[in-house]
C-alpha positions as CSV (number, residue, x, y, z in Angstrom):
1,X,10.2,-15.4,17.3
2,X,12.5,-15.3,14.0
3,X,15.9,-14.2,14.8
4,X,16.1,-10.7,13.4
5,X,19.5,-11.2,11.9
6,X,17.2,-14.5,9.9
7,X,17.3,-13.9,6.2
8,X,14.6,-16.9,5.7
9,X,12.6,-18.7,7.9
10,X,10.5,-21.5,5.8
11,X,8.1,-24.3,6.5
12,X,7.0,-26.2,3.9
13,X,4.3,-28.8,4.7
14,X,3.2,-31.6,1.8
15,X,0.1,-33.7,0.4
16,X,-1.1,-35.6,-2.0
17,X,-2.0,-32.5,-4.2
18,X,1.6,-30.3,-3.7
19,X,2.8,-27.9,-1.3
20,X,1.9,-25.2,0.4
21,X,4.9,-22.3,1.8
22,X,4.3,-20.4,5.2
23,X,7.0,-18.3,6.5
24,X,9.0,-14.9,6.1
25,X,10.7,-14.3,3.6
26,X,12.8,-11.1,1.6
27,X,11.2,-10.4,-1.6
28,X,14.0,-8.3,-2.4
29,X,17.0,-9.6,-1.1
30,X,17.0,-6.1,1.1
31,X,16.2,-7.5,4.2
32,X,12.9,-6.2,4.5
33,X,10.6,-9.1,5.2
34,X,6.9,-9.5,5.0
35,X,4.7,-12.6,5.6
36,X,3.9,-14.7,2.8
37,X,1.7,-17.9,2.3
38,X,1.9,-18.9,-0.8
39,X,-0.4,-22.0,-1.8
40,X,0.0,-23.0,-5.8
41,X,-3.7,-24.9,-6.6
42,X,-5.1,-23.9,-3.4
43,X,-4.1,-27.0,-1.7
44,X,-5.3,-28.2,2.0
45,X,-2.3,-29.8,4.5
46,X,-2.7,-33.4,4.4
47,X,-2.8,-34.8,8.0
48,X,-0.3,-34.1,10.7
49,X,2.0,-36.6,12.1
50,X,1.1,-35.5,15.8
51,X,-1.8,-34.2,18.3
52,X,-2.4,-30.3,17.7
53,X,-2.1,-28.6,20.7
54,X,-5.0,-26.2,21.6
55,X,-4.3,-23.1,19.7
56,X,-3.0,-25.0,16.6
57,X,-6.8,-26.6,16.3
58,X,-7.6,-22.8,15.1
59,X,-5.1,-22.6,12.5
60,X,-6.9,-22.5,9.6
61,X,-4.4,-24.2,7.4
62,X,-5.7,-27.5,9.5
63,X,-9.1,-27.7,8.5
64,X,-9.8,-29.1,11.8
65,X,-13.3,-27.3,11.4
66,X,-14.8,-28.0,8.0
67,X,-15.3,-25.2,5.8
68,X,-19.2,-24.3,4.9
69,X,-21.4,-21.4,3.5
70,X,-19.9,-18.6,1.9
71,X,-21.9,-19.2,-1.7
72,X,-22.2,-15.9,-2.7
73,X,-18.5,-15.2,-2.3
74,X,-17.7,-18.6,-4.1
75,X,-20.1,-17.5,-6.7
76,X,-18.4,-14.3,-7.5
77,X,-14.3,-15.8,-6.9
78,X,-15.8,-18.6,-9.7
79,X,-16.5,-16.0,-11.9
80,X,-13.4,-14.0,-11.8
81,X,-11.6,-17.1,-12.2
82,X,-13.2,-18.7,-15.0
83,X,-13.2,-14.5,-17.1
84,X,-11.6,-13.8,-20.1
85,X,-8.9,-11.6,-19.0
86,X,-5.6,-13.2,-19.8
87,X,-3.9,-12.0,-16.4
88,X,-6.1,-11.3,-13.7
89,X,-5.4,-10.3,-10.2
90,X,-8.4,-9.8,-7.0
91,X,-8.2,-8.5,-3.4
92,X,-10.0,-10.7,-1.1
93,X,-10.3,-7.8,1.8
94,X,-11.7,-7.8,5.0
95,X,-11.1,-7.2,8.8
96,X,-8.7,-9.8,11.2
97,X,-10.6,-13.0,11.7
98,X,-13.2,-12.8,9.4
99,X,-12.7,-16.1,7.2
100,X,-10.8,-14.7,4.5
101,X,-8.2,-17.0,4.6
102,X,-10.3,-20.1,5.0
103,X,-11.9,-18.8,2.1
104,X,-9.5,-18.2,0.1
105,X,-7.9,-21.8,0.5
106,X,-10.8,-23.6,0.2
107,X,-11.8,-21.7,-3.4
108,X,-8.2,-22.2,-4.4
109,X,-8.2,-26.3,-3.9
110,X,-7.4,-28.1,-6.6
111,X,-7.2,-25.0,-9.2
112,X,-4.7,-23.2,-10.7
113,X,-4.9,-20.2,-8.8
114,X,-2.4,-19.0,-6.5
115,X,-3.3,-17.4,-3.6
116,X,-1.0,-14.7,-1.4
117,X,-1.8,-14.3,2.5
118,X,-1.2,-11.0,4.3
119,X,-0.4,-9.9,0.8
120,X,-0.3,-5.9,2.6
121,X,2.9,-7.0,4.8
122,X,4.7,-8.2,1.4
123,X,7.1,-5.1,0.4
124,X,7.7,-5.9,-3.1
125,X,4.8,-8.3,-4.5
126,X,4.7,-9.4,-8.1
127,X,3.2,-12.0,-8.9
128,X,3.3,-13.2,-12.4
129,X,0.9,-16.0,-12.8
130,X,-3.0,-15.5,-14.5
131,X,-5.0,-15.9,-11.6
132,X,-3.3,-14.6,-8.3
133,X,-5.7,-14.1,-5.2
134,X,-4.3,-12.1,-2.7
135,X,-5.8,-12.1,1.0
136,X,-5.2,-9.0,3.0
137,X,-7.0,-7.3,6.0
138,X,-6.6,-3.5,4.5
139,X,-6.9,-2.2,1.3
140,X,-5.6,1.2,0.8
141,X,-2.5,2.7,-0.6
142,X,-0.3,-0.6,-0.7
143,X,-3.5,-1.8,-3.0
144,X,-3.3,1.0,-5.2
145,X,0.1,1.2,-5.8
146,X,0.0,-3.1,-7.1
147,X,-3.1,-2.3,-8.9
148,X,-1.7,0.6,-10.6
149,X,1.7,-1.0,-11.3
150,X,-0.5,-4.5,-12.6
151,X,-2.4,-2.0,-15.0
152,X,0.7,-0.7,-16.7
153,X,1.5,-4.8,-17.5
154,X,-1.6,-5.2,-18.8
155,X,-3.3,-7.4,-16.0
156,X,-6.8,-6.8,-14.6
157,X,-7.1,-6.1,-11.3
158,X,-10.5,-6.4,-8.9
159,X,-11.0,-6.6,-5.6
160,X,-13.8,-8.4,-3.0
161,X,-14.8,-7.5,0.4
162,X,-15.6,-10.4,2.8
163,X,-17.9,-9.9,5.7
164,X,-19.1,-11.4,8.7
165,X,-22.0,-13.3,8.2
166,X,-24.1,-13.9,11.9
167,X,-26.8,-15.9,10.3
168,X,-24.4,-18.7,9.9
169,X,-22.9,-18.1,13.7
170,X,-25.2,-20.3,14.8
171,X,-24.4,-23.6,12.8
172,X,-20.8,-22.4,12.8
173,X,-20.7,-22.4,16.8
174,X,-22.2,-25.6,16.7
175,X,-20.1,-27.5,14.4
176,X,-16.5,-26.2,15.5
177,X,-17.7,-27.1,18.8
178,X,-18.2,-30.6,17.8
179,X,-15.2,-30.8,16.0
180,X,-12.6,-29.4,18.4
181,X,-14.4,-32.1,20.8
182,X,-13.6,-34.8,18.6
183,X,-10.3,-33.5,18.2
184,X,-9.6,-33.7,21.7
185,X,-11.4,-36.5,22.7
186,X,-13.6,-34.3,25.4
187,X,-17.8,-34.1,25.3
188,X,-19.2,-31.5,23.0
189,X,-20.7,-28.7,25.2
190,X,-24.4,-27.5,25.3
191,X,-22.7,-23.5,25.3
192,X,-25.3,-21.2,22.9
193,X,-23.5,-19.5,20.5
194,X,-22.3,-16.2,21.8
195,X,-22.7,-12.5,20.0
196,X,-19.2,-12.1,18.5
197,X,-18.6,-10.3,15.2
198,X,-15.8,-12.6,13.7
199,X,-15.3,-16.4,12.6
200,X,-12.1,-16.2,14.7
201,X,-14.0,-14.8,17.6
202,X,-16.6,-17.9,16.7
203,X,-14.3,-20.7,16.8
204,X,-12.2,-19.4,19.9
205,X,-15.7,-19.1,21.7
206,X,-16.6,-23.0,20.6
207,X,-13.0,-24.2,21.3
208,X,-13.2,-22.5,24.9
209,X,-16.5,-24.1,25.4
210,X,-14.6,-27.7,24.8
211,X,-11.3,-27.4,26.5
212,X,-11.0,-23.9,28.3
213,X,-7.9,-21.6,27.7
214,X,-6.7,-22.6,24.0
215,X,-3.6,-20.7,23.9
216,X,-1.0,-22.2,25.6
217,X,1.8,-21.8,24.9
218,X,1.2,-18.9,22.9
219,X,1.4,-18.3,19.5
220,X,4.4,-16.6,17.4
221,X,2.3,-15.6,14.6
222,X,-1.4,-14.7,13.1
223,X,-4.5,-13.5,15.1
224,X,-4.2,-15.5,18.3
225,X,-0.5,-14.0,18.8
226,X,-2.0,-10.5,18.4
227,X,-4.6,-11.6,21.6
228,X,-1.8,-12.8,23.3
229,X,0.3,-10.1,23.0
230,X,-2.8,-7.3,23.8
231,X,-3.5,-8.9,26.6
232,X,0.3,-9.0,27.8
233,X,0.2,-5.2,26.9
234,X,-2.8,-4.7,29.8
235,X,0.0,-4.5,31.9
236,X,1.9,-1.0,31.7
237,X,5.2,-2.4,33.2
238,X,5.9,-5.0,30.6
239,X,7.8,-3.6,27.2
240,X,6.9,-4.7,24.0
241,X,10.5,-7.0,22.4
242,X,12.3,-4.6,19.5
243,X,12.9,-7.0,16.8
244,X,11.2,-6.8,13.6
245,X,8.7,-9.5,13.7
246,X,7.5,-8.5,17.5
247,X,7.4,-4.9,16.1
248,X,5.5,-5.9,13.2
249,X,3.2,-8.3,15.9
250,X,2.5,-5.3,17.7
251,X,1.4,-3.3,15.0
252,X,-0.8,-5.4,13.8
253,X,-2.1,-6.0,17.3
254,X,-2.5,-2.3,17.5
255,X,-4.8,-1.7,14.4
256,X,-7.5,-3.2,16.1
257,X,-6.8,-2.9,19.8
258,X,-6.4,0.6,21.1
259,X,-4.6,-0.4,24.5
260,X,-2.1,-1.7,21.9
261,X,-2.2,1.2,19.3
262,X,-0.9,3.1,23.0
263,X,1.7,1.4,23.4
264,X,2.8,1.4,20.0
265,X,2.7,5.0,19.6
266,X,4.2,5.9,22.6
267,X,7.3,3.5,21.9
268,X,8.2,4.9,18.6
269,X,7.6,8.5,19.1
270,X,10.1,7.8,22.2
271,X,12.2,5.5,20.3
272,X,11.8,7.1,16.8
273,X,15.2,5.0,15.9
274,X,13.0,1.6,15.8
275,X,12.2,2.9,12.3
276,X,16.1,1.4,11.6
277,X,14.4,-1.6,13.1
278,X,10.9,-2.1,11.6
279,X,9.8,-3.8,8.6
280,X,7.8,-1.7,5.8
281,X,4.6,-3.6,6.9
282,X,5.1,-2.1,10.2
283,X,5.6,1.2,9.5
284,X,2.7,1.3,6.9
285,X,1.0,1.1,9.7
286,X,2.4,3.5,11.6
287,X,2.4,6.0,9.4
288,X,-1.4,6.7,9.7
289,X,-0.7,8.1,13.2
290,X,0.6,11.6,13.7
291,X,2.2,11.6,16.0
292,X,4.8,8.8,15.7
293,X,4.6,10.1,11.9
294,X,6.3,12.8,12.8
295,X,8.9,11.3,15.0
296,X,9.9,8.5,12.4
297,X,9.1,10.9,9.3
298,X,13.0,11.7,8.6
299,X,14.4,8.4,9.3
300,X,11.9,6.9,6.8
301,X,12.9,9.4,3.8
302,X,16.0,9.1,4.3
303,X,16.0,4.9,4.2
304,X,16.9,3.4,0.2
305,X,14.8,0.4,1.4
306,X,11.8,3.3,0.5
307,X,12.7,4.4,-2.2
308,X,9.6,3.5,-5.0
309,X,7.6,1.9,-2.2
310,X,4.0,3.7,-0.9
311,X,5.4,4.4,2.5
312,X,7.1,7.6,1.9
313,X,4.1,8.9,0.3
314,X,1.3,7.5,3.1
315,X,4.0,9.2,6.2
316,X,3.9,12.5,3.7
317,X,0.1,12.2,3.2
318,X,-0.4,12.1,7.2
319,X,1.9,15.4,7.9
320,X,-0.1,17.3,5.5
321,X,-3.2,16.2,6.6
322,X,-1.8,17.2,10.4
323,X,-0.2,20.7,9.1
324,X,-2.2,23.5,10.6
325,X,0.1,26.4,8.1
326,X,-1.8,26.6,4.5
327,X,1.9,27.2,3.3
328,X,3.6,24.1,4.8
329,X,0.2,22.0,3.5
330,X,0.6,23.5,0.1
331,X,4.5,22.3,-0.1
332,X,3.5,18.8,1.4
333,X,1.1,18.4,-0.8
334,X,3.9,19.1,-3.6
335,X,5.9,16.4,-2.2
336,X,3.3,14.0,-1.8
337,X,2.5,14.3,-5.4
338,X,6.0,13.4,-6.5
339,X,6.7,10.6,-3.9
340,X,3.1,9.1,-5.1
341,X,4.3,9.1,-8.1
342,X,7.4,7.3,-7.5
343,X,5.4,4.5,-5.8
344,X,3.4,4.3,-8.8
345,X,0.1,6.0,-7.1
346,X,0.0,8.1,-10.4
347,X,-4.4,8.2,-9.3
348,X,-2.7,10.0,-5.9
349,X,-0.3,11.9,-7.1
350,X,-2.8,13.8,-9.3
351,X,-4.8,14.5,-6.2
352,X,-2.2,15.6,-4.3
353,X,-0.8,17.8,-7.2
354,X,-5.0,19.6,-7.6
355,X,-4.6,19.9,-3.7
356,X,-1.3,22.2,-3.8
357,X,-2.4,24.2,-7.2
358,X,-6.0,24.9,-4.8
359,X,-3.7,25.9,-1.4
360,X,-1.4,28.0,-4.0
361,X,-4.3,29.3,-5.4
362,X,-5.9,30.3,-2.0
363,X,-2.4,32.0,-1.4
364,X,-1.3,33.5,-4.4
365,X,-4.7,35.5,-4.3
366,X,-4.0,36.9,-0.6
367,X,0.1,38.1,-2.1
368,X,0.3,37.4,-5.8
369,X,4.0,38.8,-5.4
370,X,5.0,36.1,-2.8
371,X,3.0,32.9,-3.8
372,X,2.0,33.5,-7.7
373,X,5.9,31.7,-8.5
374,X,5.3,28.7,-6.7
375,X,1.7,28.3,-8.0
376,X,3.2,28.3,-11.3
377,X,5.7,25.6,-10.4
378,X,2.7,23.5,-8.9
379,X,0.5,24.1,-12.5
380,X,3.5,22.7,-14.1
381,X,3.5,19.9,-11.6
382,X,-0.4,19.3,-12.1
383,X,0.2,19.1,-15.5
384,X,3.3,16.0,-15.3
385,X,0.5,14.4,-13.2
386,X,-2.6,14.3,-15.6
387,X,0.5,13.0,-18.3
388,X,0.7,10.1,-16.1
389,X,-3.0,9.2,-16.2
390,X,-3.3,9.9,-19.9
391,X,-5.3,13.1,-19.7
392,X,-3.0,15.3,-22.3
393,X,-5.9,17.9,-22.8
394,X,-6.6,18.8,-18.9
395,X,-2.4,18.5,-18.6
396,X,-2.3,21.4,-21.7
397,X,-4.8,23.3,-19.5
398,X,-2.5,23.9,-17.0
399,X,1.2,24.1,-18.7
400,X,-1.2,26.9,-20.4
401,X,-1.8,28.7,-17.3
402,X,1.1,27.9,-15.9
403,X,2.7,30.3,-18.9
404,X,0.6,33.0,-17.9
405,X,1.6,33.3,-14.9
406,X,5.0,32.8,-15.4
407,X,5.1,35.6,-18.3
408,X,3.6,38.1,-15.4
409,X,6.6,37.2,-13.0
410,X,9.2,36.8,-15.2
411,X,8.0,40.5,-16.7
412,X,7.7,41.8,-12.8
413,X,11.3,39.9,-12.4
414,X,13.9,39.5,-14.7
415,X,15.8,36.4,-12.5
416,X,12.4,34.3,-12.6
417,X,13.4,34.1,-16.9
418,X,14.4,30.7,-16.7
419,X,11.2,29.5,-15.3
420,X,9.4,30.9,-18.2
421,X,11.5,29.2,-20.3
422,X,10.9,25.9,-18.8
423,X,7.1,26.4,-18.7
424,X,7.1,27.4,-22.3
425,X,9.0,24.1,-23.0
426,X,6.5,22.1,-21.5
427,X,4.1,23.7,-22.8
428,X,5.8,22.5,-26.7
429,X,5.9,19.0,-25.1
430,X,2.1,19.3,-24.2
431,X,1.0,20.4,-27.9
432,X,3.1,17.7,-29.2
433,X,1.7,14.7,-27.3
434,X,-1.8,16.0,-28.8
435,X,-0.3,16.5,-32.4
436,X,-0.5,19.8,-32.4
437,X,2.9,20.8,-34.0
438,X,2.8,24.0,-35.3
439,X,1.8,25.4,-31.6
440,X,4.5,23.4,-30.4
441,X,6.9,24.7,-32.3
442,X,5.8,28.3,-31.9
443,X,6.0,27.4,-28.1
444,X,9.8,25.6,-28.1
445,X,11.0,28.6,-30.7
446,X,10.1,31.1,-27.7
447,X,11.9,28.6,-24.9
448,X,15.1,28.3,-27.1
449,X,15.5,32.3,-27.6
450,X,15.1,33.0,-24.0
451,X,17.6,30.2,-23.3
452,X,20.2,31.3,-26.1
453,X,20.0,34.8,-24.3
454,X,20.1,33.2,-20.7
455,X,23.4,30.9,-21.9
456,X,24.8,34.1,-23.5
457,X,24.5,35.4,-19.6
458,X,25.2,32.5,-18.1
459,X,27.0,29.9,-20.2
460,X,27.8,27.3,-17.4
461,X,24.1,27.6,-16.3
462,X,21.9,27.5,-19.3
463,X,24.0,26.0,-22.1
464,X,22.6,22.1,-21.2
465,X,19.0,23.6,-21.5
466,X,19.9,25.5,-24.4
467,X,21.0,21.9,-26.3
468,X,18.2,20.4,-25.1
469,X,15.1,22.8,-26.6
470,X,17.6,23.2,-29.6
471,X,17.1,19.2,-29.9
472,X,13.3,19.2,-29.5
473,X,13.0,22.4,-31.6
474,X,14.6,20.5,-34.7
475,X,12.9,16.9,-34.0
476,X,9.7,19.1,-34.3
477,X,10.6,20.6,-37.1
478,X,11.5,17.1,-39.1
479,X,8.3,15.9,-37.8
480,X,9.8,13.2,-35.2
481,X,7.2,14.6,-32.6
């Protein structure tokens, strides 16, 4: 394992062609690593200098198995490489041991392209290069938040789901057998191929057939260190190790295993100080469970290595989804609106804001005198949200509403003034991004009186707000807006 004190841990290996980087690295200098192969032009390693052992011989940066069919998926990678867009990124998706990687390298050989393995455990990933492939096992709000961030520089963004394919199990079985025979010197076995759904599955089958147990020792890293580790975890007296990359090891083993997802959850909802511990990647995953959501929920908010990344916002997402209260849903569906946002999930974040305005809705109509205030607030919230996404009409909709209502509780109560006011300013910034100046202007003339009253009150409280409508009110008038 990578000492967790470690900074950087890189191998580079060489050919002909360049060089390909595997390792762990900090993207942002913050200490919060993520794994990250990184292979400029797709290239293969060139021949090692020593005898693989066992497990290596499934490593697909080896090749020790040739790579064959996939055309459909190398039709369609072709033509997103070969598009128009200037900058173009795509998702190659798909569950643990599938062959993404192995296709992904192979496609990439001898091209331009760059290509970004386990791209969902990289924290902060911007890649700035015209064709950049990225190789993950999820999708999912990790995905959404780089797309959406991509979009706002202008670069396309697709994505490609690779499956397994059991009409070519049979010739696959056959020819890693034969292979991993020659590799080791030993007769190629007569073994049909056995049902297994993966690639991975595939070739550990054909290199069991040759040579028996192929893990030994076991593996630090990828797939075959996730088996190892499950199958550790079969046995309730051993403890999973605390560091960050074991942490992140068994996470990984735990999306697919549930003996391991156990084990997992039971650790950090006992231990919900690991969060200290654990990498992003790690908790992204975690974060889907409620339970150790829960126990880990503060810890995470709390943590600046968060702040503007989706984890917040998926550990936000699971507690509303787990809140039985309509009230408590409403107000974490408020927050999860503004911590998408931060992330850049500006698609989520209006979601999340429609979700609150329907809960406050739901509530306001059971006591308008208790809930109709914070309904207002979340109209005004829902109408930030559709800014974000360039809908200015459906975002006037509501600052419209949200007026309404706040002219009935202001009238009821005298102290709820100043929300009024800010609705009404919104509402002047709302007509203005439309063009529509003489209704903004009718609606900021409104906001500054009830502010020059409310500073008149209240100097120490209002005067900033009264400057700042004053400010708008006379760039509207000069026609600046």
């Amino acid at each position: 394992m990578v000492d967790a004190t470690s900074r950087e841990v890189v191998s580079d290996r060489r050919d002909l062609a360049g060089e390909v980087v595997s390792g762990r690295r900090d993207l942002a200098g913050r200490g919060v690593a993520g794994h990250l192969i990184v292979a400029r032009g797709g290239e293969q390693d060139g021949p090692v200098d020593r005898t693989l052992s066992p497990g290596e011989l499934l490593d697909p940066r080896h090749e020790v198995v040739p790579f064959h069919g996939r055309v459909d998926e190398l039709a369609e990678l072709a033509r997103w490489r070969d598009g128009d867009d200037a900058c173009s990124v795509l998702l190659l998706h798909g569950p643990a041991g599938v062959g993404k990687t192995r296709l992904a390298r192979h496609f990439a050989a001898g091209s331009d392209v760059l290509v970004v393995d386990d791209a969902d455990l990289v924290d902060h990933l911007d890649p700035r290069h015209p064709r950049v492939l990225l190789v993950a096992r999820t999708t999912g709000w990790w995905w959404s938040a780089h797309r959406q961030r991509a979009a706002d520089r202008g670069c396309h963004t697709a994505d490609l789901a690779v499956t397994a394919h059991p009409d070519e199990h049979e010739t696959s079985f056959a020819t890693a057998c034969a292979h991993f025979a020659y590799a080791l010197g030993l007769p190629i076995p007569t073994t049909p191929p056995p049902d297994v759904p993966t690639l991975h599955d595939l070739h550990l089958a054909a290199l069991t057939a040759v040579h028996g147990s192929p893990v030994e020792p076991p593996p630090t890293r990828g797939r075959l260190a996730e088996d190892a580790l499950a199958v550790t975890l079969l046995d309730d007296r051993i403890s999973p190790h605390r560091t960050p990359e074991a942490l992140e090891l068994l996470l990984r083993a735990a999306g697919r295993l549930p003996h391991a997802r156990r084990r997992a959850e039971e650790l950090f909802t006992t231990h919900p100080d690991l969060a200290d511990t654990a990498t992003g990647a790690t908790l992204r995953i975690l974060a889907e469970w409620p339970a150790p959501a829960r126990a880990i929920a503060r810890r995470v908010f709390d943590d600046p290595r968060f702040h503007g990344d989706p984890l917040p916002a998926i550990l936000t997402r699971t507690l509303a989804r787990d809140a039985e209260d309509r009230l408590e849903r409403a107000e974490l569906h408020g927050l999860l609106a503004a911590r998408a946002a931060l992330a850049s999930l500006h698609e989520e974040a209006l979601a999340a804001a429609r979700e609150e305005v329907a809960l406050y809705r739901e509530l306001a109509e059971e006591d308008p005198t208790e809930h109709r205030p914070a309904l207002a607030d979340a109209l005004g919230d829902l109408s930030l949200r559709c800014m974000a996404v360039g809908r200015p009409e459906d975002a006037l909709t509501a600052s419209r509403e949200a007026v309404e209502l706040c002219r009935v509780v202001a009238a009821e109560d005298h102290d709820c003034t100043p929300q009024l006011a800010g609705a009404l300013d919104r509402l002047s910034r709302r007509y203005a991004a439309l063009g529509r100046r003489d209704e903004a202007l009718t609606a900021i003339d409104e906001a500054a009186d009830l502010y020059h009253d409310l500073a008149q009150a209240h100097p120490k409280l209002f005067r900033v707000d009264l400057a700042k409508v004053t400010d708008q009110r006379l760039g509207l008038a000069r026609g600046d807006q």
